[in-house]
mmCIF file of the N, C-alpha and C atoms, coordinates in Angstrom:
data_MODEL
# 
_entry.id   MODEL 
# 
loop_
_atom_site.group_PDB 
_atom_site.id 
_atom_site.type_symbol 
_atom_site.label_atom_id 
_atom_site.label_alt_id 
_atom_site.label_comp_id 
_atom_site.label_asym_id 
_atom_site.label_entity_id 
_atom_site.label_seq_id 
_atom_site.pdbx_PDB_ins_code 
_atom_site.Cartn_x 
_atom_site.Cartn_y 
_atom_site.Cartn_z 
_atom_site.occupancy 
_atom_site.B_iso_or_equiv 
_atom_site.pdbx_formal_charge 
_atom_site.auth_seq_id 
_atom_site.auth_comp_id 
_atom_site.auth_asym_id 
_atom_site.auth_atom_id 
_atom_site.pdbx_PDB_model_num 
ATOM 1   N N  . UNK A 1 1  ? 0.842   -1.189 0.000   1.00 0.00 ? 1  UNK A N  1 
ATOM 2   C CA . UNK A 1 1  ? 0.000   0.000  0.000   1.00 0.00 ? 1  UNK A CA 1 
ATOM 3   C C  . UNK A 1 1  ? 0.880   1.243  0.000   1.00 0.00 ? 1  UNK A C  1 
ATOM 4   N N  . UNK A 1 2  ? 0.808   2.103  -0.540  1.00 0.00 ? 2  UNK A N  1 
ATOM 5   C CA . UNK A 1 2  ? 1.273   3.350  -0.922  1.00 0.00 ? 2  UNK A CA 1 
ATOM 6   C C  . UNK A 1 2  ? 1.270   4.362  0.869   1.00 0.00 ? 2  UNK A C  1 
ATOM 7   N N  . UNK A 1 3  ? 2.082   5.061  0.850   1.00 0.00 ? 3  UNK A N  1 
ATOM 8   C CA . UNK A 1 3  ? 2.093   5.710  2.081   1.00 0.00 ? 3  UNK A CA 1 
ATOM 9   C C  . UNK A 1 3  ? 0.715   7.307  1.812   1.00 0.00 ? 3  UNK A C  1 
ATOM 10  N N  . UNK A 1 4  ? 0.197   7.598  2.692   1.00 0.00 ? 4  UNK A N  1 
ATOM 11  C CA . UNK A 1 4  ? -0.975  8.483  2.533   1.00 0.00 ? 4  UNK A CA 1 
ATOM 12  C C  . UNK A 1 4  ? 0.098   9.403  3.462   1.00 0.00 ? 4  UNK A C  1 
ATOM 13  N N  . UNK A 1 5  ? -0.782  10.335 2.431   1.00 0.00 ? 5  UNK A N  1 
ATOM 14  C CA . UNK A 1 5  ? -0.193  12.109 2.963   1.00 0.00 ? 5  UNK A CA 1 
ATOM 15  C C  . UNK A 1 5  ? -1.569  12.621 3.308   1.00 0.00 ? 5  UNK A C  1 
ATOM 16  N N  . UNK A 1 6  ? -1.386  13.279 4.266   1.00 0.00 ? 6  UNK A N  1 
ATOM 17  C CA . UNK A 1 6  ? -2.140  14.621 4.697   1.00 0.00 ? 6  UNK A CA 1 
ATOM 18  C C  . UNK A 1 6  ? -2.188  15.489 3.853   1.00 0.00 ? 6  UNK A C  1 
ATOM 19  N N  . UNK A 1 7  ? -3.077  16.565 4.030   1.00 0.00 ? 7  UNK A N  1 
ATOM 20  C CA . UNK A 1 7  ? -3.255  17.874 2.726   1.00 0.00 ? 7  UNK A CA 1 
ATOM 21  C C  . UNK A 1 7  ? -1.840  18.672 2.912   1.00 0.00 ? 7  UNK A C  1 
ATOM 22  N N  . UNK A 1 8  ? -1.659  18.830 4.370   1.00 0.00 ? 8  UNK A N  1 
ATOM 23  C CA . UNK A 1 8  ? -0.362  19.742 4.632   1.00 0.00 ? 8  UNK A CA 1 
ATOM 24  C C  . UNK A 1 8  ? 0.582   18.889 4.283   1.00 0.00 ? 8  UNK A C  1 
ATOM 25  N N  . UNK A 1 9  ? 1.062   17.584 4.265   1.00 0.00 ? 9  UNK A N  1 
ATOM 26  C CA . UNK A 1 9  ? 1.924   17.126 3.491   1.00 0.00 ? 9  UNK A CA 1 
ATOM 27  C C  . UNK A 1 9  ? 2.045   17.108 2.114   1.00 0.00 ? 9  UNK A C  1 
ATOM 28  N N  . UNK A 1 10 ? 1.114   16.701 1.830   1.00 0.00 ? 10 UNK A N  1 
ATOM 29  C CA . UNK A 1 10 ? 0.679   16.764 0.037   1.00 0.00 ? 10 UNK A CA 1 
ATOM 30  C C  . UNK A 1 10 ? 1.299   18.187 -0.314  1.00 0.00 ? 10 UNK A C  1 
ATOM 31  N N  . UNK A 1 11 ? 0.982   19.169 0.343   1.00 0.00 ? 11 UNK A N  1 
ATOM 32  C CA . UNK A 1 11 ? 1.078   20.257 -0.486  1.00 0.00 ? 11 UNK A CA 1 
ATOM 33  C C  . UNK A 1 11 ? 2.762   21.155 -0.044  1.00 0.00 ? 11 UNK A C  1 
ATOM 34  N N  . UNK A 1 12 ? 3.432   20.568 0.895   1.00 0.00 ? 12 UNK A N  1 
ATOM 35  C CA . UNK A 1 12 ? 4.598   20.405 1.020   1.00 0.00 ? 12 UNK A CA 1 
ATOM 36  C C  . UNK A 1 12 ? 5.753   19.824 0.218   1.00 0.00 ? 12 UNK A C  1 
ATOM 37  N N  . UNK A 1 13 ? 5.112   18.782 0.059   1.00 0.00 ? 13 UNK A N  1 
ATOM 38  C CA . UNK A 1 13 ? 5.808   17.686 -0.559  1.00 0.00 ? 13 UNK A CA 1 
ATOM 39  C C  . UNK A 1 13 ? 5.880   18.025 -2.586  1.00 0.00 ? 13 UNK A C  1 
ATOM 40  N N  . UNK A 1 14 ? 4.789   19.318 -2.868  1.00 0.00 ? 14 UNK A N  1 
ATOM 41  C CA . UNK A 1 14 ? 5.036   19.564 -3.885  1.00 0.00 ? 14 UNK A CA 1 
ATOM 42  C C  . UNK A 1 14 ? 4.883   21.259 -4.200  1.00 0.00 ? 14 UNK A C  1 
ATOM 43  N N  . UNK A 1 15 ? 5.438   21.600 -2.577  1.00 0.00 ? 15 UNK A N  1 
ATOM 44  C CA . UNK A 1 15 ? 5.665   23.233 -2.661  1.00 0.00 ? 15 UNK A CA 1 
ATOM 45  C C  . UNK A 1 15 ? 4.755   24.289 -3.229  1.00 0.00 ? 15 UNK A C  1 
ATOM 46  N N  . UNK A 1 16 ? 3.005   23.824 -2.959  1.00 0.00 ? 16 UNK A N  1 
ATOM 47  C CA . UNK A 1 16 ? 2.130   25.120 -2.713  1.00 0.00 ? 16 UNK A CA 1 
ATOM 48  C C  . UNK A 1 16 ? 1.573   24.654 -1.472  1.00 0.00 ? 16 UNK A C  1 
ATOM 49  N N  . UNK A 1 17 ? 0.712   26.031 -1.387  1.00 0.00 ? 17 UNK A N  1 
ATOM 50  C CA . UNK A 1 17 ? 0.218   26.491 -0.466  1.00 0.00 ? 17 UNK A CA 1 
ATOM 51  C C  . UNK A 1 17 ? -1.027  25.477 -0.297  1.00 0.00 ? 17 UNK A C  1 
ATOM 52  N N  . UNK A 1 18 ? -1.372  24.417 1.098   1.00 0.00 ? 18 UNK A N  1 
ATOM 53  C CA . UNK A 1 18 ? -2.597  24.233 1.658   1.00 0.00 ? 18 UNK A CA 1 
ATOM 54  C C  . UNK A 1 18 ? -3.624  24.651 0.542   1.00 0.00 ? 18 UNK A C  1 
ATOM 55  N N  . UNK A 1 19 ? -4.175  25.792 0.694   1.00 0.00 ? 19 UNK A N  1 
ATOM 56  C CA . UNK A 1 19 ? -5.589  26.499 0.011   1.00 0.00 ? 19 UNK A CA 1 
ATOM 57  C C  . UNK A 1 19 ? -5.458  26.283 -1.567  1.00 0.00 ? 19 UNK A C  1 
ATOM 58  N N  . UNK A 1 20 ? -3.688  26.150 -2.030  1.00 0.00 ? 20 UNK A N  1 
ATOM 59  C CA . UNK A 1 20 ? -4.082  25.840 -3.237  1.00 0.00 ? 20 UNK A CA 1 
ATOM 60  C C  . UNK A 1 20 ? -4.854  24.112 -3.957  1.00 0.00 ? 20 UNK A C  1 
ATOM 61  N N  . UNK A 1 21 ? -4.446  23.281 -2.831  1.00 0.00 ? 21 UNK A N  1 
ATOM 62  C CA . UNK A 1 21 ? -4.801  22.219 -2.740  1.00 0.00 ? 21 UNK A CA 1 
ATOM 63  C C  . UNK A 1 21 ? -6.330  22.011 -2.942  1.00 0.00 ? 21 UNK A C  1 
ATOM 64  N N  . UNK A 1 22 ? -6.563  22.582 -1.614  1.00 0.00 ? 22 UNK A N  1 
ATOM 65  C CA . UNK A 1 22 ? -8.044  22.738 -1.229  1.00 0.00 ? 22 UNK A CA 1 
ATOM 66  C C  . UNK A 1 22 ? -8.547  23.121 -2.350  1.00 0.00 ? 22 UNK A C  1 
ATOM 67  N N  . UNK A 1 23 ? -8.684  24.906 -3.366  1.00 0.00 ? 23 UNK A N  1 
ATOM 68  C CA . UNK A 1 23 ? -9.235  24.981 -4.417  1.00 0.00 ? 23 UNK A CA 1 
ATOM 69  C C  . UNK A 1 23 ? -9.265  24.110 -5.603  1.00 0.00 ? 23 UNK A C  1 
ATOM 70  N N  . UNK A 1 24 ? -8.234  23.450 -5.776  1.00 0.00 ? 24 UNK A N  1 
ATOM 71  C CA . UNK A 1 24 ? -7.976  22.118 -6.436  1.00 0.00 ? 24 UNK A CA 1 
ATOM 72  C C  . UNK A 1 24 ? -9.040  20.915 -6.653  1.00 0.00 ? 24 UNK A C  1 
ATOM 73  N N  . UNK A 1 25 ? -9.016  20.501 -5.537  1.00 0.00 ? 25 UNK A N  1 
ATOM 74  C CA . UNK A 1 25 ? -10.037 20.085 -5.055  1.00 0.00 ? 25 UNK A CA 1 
ATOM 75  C C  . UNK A 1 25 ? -11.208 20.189 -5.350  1.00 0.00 ? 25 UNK A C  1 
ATOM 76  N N  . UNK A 1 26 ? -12.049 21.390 -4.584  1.00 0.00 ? 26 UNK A N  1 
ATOM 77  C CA . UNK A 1 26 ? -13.081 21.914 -4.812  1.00 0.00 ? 26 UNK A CA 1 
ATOM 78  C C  . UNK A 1 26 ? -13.744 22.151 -6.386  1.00 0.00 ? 26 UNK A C  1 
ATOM 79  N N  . UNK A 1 27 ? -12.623 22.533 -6.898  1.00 0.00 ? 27 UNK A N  1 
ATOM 80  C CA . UNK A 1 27 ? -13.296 22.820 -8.418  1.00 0.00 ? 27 UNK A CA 1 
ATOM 81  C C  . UNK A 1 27 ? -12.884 21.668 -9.301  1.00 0.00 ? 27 UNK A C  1 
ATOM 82  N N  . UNK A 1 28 ? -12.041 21.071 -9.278  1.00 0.00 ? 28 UNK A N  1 
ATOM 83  C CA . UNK A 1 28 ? -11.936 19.329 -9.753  1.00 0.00 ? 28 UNK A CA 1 
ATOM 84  C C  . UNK A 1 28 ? -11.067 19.999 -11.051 1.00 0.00 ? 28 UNK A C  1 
ATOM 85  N N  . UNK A 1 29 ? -10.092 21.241 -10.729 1.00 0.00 ? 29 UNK A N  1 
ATOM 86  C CA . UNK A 1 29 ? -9.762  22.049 -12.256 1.00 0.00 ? 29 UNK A CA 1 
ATOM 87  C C  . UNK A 1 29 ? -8.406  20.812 -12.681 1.00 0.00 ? 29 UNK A C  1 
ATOM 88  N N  . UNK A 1 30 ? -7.526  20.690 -11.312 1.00 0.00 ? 30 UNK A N  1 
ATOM 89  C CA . UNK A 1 30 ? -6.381  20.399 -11.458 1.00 0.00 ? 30 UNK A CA 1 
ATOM 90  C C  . UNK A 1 30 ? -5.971  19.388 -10.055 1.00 0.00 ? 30 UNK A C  1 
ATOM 91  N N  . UNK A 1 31 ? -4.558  19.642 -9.872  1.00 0.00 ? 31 UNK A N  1 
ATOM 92  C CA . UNK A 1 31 ? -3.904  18.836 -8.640  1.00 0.00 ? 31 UNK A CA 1 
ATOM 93  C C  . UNK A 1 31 ? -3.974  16.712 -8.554  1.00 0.00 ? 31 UNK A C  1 
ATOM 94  N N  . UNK A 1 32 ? -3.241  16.931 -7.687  1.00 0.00 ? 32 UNK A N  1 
ATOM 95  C CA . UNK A 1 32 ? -3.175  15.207 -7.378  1.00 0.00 ? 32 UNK A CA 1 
ATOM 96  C C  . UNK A 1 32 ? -4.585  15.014 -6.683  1.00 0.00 ? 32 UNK A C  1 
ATOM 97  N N  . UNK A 1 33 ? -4.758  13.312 -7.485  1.00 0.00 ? 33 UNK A N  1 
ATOM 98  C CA . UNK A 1 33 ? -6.006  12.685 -7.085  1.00 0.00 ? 33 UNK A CA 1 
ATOM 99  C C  . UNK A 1 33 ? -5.887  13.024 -5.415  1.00 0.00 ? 33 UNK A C  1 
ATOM 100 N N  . UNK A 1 34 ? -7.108  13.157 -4.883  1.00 0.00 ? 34 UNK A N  1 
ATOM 101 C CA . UNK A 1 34 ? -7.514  12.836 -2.866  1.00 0.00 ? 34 UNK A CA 1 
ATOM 102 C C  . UNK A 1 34 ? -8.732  12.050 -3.227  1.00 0.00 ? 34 UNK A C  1 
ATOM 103 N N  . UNK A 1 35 ? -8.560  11.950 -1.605  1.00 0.00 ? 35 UNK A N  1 
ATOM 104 C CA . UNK A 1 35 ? -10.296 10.805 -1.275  1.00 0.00 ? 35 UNK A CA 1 
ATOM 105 C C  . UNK A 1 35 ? -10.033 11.167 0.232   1.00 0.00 ? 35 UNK A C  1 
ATOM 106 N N  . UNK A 1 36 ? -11.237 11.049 0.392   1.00 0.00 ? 36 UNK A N  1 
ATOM 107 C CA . UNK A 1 36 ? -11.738 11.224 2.189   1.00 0.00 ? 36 UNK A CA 1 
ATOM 108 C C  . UNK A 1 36 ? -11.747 9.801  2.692   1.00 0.00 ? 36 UNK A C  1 
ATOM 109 N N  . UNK A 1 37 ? -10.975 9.591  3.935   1.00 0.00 ? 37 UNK A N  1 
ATOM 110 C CA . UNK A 1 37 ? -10.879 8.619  4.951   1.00 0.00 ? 37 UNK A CA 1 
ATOM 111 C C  . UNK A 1 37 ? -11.043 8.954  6.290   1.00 0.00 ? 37 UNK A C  1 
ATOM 112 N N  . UNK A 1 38 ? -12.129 8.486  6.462   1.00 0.00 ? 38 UNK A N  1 
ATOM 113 C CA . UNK A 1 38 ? -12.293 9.128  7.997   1.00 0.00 ? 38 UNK A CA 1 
ATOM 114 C C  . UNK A 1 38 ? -12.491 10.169 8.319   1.00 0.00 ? 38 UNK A C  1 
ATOM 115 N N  . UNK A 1 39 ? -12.970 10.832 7.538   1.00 0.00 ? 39 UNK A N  1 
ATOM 116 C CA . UNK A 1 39 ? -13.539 12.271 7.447   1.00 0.00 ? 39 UNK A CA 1 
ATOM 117 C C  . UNK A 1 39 ? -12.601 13.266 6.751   1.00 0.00 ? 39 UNK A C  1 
ATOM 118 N N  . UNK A 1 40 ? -11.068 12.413 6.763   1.00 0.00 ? 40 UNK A N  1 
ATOM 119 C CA . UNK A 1 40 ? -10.193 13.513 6.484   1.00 0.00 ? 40 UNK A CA 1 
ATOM 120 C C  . UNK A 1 40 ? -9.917  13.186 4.798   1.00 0.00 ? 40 UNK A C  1 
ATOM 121 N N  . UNK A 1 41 ? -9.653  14.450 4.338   1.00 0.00 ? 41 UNK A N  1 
ATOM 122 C CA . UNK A 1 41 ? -8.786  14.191 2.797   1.00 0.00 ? 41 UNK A CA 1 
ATOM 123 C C  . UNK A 1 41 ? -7.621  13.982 3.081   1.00 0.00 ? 41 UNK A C  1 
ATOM 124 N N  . UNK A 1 42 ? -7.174  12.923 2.223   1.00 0.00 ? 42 UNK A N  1 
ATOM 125 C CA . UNK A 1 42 ? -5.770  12.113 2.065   1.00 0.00 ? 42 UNK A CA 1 
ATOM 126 C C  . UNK A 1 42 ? -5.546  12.226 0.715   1.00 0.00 ? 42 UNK A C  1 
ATOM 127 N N  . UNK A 1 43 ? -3.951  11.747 0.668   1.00 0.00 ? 43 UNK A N  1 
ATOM 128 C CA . UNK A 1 43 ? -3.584  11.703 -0.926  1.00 0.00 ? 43 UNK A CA 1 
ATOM 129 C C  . UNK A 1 43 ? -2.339  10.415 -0.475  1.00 0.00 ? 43 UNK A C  1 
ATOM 130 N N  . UNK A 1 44 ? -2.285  9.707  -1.715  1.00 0.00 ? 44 UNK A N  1 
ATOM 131 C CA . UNK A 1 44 ? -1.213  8.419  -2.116  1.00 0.00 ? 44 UNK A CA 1 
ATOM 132 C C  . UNK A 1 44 ? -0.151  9.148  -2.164  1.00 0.00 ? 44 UNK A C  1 
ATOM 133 N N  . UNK A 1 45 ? 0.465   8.954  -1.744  1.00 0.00 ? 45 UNK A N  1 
ATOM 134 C CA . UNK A 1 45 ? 2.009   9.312  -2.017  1.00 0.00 ? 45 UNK A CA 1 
ATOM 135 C C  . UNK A 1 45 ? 2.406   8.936  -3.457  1.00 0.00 ? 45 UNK A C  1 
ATOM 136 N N  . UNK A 1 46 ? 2.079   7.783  -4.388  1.00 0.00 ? 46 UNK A N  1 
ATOM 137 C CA . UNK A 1 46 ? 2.147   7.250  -5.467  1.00 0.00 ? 46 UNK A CA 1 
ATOM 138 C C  . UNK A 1 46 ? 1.540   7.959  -6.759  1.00 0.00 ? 46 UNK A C  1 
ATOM 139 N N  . UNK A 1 47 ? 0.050   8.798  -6.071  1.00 0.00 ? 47 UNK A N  1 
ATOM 140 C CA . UNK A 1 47 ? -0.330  9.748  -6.943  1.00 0.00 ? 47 UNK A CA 1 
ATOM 141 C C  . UNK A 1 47 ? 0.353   10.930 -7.130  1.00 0.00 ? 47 UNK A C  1 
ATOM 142 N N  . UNK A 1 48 ? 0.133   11.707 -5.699  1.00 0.00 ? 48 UNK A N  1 
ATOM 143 C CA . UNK A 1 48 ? 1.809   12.787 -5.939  1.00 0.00 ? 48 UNK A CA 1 
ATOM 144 C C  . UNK A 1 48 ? 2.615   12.542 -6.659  1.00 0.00 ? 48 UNK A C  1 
ATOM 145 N N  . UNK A 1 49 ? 3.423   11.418 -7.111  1.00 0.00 ? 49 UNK A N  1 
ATOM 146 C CA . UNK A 1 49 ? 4.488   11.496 -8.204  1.00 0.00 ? 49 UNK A CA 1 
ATOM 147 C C  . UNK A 1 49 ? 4.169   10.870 -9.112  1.00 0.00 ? 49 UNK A C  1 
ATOM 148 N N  . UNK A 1 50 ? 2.748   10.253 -9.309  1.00 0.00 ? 50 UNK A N  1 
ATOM 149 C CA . UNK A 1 50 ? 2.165   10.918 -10.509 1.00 0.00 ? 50 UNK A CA 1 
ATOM 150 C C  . UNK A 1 50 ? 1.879   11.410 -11.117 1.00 0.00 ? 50 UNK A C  1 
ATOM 151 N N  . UNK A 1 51 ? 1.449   12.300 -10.820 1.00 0.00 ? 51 UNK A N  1 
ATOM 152 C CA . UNK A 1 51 ? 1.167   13.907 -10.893 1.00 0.00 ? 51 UNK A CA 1 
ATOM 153 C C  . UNK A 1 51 ? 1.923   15.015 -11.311 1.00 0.00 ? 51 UNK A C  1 
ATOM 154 N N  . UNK A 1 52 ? 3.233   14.957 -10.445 1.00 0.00 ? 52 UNK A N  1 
ATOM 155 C CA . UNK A 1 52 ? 4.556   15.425 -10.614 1.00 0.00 ? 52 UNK A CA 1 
ATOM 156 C C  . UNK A 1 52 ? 4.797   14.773 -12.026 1.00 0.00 ? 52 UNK A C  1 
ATOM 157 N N  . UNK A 1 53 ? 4.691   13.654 -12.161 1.00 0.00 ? 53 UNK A N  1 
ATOM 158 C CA . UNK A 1 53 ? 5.583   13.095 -13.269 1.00 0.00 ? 53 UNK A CA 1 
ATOM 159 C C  . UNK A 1 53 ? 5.267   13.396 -14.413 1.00 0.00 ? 53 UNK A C  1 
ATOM 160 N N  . UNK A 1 54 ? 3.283   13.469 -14.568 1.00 0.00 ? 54 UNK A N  1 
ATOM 161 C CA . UNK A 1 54 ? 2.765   13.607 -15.503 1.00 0.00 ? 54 UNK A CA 1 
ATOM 162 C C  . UNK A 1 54 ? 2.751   15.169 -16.339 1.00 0.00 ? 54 UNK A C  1 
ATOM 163 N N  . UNK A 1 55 ? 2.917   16.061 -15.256 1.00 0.00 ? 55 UNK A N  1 
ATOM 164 C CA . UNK A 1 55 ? 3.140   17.645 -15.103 1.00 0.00 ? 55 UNK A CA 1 
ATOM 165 C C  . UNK A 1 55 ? 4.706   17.994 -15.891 1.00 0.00 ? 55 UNK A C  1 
ATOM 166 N N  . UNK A 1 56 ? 5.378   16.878 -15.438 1.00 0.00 ? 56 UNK A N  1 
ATOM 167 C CA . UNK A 1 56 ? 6.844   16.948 -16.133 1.00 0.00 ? 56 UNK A CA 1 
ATOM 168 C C  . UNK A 1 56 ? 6.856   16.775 -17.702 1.00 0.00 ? 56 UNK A C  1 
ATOM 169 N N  . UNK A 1 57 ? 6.279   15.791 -17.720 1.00 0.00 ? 57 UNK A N  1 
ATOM 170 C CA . UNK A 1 57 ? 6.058   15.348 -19.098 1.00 0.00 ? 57 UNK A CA 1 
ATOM 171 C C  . UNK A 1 57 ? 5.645   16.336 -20.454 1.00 0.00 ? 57 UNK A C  1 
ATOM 172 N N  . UNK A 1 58 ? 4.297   16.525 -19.631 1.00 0.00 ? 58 UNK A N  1 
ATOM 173 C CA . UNK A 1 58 ? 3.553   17.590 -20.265 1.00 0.00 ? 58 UNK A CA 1 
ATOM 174 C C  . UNK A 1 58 ? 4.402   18.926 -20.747 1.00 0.00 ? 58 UNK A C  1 
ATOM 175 N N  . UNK A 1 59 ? 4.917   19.469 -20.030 1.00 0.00 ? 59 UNK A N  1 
ATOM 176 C CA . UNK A 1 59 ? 6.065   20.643 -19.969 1.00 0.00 ? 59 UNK A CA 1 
ATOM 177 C C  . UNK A 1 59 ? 6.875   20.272 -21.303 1.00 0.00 ? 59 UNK A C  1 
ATOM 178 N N  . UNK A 1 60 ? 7.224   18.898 -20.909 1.00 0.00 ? 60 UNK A N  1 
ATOM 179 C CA . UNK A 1 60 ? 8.359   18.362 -21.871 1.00 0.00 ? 60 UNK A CA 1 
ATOM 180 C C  . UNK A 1 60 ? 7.922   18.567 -23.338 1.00 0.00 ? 60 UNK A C  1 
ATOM 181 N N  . UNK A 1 61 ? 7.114   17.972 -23.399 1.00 0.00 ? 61 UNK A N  1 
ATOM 182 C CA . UNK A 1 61 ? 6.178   17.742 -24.915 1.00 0.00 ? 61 UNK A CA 1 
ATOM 183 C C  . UNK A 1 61 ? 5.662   19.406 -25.307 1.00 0.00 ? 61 UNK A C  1 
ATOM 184 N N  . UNK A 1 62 ? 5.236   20.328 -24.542 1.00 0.00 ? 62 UNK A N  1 
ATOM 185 C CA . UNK A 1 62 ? 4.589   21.553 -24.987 1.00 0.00 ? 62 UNK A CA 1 
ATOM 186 C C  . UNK A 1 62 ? 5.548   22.617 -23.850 1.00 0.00 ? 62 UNK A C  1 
ATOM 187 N N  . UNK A 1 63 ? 7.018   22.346 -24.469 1.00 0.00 ? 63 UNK A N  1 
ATOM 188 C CA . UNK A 1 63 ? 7.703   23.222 -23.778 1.00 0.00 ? 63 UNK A CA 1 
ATOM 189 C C  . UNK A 1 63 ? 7.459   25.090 -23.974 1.00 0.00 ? 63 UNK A C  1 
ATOM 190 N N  . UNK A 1 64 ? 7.792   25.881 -23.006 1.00 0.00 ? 64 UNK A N  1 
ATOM 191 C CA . UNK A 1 64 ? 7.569   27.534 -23.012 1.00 0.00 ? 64 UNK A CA 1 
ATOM 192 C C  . UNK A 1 64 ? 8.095   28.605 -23.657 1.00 0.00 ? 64 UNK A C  1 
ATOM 193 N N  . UNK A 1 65 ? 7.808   28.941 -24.636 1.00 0.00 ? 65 UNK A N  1 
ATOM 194 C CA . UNK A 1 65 ? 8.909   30.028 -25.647 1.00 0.00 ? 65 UNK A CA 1 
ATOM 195 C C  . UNK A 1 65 ? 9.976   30.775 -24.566 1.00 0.00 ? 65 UNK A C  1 
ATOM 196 N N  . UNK A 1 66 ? 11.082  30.727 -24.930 1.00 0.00 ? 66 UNK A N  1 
ATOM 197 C CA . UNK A 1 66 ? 11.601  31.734 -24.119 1.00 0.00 ? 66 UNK A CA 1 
ATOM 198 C C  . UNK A 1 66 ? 11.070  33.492 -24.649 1.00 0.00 ? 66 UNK A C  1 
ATOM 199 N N  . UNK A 1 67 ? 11.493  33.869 -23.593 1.00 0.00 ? 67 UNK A N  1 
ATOM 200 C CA . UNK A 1 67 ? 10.888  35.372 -23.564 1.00 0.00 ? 67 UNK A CA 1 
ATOM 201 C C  . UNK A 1 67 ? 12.346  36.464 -23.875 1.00 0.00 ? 67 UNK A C  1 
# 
């Protein structure tokens, strides 16, 4: 089983802010998969660097003009 993060970890572990998580969330726009356990939102540690990875990728393939 994958290790579960907290929101304040989750959002540590990929350097924003808590609330950006939360809006994440809420509007279903973006961010790593969560699910509620026990009342609380959790995240996979396995999705986080999914996420990360998939975010990398993406970049890769539709890289940013320089300015």
């Amino acid at each position: 089983m994958s290790e579960l993060l907290s929101i304040e970890d989750a959002a540590e572990r990929i350097g924003r802010p808590v609330a950006t998580l939360r809006f994440w969330r809420a509007t279903g726009t973006d961010g790593p998969r969560s699910f509620r356990l026990g009342g609380r939102v959790v995240y996979k540690a396995v999705d986080i660097e999914s996420w990360v990875e998939a975010a990398y990728e993406a970049d890769r393939r539709d890289p940013q003009p320089a300015a």
